[in-house]
N, C-alpha and C positions, 0 to 999 in steps of 0.2 A: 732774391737779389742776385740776379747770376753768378759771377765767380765772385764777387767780393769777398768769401769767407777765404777764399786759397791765396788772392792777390793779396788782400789785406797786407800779408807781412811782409811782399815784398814788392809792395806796388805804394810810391806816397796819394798817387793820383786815387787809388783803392782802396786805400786807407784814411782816406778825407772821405771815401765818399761812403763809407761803409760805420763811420760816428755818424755824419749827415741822416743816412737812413736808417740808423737805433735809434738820436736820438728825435728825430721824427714822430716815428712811431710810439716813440715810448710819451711824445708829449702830447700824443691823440689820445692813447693809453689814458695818462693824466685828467686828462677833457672829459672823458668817460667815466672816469673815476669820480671825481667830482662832481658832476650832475648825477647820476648815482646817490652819490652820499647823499646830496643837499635833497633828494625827494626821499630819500628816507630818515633822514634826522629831520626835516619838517614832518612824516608821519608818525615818529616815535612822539616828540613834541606833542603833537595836535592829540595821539592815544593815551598818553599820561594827563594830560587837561581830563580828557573826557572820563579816564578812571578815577581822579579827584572827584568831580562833577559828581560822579556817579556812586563814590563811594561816601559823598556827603550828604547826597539826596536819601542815600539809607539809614546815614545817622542821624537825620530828622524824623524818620517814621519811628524812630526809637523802638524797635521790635528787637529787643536784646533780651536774651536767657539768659545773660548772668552780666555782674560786673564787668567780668573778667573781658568778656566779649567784645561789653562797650570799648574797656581802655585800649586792643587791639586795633578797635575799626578806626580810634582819636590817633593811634601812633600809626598806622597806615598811612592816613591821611594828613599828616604830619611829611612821612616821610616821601611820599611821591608825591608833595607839592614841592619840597625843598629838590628833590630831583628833578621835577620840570624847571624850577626857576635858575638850577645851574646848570643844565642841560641847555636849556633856552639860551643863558649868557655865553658859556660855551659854544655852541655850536654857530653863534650869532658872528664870533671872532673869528671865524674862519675862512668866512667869504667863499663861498665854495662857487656861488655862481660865476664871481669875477676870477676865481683864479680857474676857474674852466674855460672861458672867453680867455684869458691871457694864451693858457696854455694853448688852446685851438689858436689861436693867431700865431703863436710861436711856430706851432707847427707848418701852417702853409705858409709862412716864412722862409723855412729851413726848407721846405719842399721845391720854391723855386730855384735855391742856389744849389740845392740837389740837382734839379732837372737840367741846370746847365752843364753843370759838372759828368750827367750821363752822357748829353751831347757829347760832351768831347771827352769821354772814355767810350764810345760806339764810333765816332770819326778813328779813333785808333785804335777798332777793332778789338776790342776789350783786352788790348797788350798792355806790359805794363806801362804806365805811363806815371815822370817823375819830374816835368818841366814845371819848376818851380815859380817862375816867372806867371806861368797859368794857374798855378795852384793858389799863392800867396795870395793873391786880390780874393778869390773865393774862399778862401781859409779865413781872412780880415771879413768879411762877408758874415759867415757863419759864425766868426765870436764876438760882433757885434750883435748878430742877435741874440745869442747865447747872454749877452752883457743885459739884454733890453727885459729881460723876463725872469721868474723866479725858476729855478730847477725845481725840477721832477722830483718824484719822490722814489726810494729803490725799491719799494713795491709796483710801480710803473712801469720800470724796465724788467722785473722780474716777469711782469704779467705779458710783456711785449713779446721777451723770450719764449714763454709758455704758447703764446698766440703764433708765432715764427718756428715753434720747435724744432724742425724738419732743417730748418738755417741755420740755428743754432749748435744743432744738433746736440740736443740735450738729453739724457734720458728719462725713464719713468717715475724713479726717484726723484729727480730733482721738482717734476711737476708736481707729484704730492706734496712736498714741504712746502715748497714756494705757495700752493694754493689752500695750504693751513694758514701759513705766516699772510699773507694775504687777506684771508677772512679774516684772521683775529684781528691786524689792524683797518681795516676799513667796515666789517659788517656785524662782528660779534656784539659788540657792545650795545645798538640797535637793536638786534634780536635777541640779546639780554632783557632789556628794559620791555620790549615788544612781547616777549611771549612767557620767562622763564619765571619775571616779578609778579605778575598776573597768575600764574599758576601757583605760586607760595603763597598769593594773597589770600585765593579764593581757598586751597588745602588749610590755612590756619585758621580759617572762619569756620572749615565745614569741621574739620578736627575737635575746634570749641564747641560748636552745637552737640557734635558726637557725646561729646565727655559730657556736656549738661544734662544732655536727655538721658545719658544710663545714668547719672547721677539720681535725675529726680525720678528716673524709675525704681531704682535702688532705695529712695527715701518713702514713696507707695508702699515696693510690698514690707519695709520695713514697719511702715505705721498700720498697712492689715496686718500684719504678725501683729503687735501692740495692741490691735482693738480687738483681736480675737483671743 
């Protein structure tokens, strides 16, 4: 964004136009973020159905080694239909596809009263420029659309920054936190339910079989000791 990082604090002309183009960016950011989410919580959704499904089509073959078994495979399947059905409710209130269509509209919004306001910090030569009378209609501009849509989230603009780093000039620290804090709210939870509950499910089933079969091998050579 050419000099807007230096004028910014003593340019108001640079200073309008340098929130115009964060927060721009940051509601593209947004737009992405949100479609994003919405194909991956409709794919956690749609793979929690399918491991119910799949975890009751087994408790019908009824091929169980012990009780114990059974009651794990009933409370599995207990538990990851009550997670798809609040998942599902959850994830339904969010609206992820409409508040990505706001957010993309907000932003080619904010992008046109950006582009005017470049026009005329480039007619003056990217000097500072503080003629209020030109600023105020474009500033009433930008917070009526600012009025018209929901904000952003500060994972948006953090991702913006991360994206801009170089403008921002941020350093290598800040980009690792910001893209922990980042995953854990928008992706961890998803690939919780996606990879980490499937892996506990399928370990406490293989773990029971384990213990059954030294079990009833243990009770074998116990009864050839007995008959011999």
């Amino acid at each position: 964004m050419y000099s807007t990082k230096e004028k910014r604090r003593v340019s108001a002309g640079h200073n309008l136009a340098f929130k115009m183009w964060s927060t721009k960016g940051a509601r593209f950011v947004a737009d992405e973020r949100c479609k994003k989410s919405y194909r991956l919580s409709s794919f956690t959704i749609a793979f929690l159905s399918f491991e119910v499904i799949a975890i009751s089509i087994y408790s019908l073959t009824g091929s169980f080694d012990s009780l114990i078994e059974s009651k794990i495979i009933t409370s599995w399947t207990l538990i990851l239909s009550i997670l798809f059905l609040v998942l599902s409710i959850f994830e339904n209130t969010k609206n992820y596809n409409v508040k990505a269509k706001d957010y993309h509209n907000c932003g080619l919004e904010i992008g046109k009263v950006y582009s005017k306001l470049k026009m005329i910090l480039a007619t003056n030569k990217d000097g500072d420029f503080n003629d209020l009378k030109i600023l105020n209609p474009l500033q009433d501009e930008y917070d009526k659309i600012l009025d018209k849509y929901e904000n952003h989230e500060e994972v948006d603009y953090a991702q913006y920054k991360i994206n801009k780093k170089k403008d921002f000039k941020i350093n290598y620290g800040y980009v690792l936190k910001n893209q922990a804090i980042i995953y854990f709210n928008t992706k961890f939870l998803y690939h919780f339910l996606i990879i980490i509950v499937p892996i506990i499910l399928i370990t406490s089933i293989v773990l029971i079989k384990e213990t059954n079969t030294k079990k009833n091998d243990l009770d074998i050579e116990n009864n050839i000791e007995i008959t011999e």
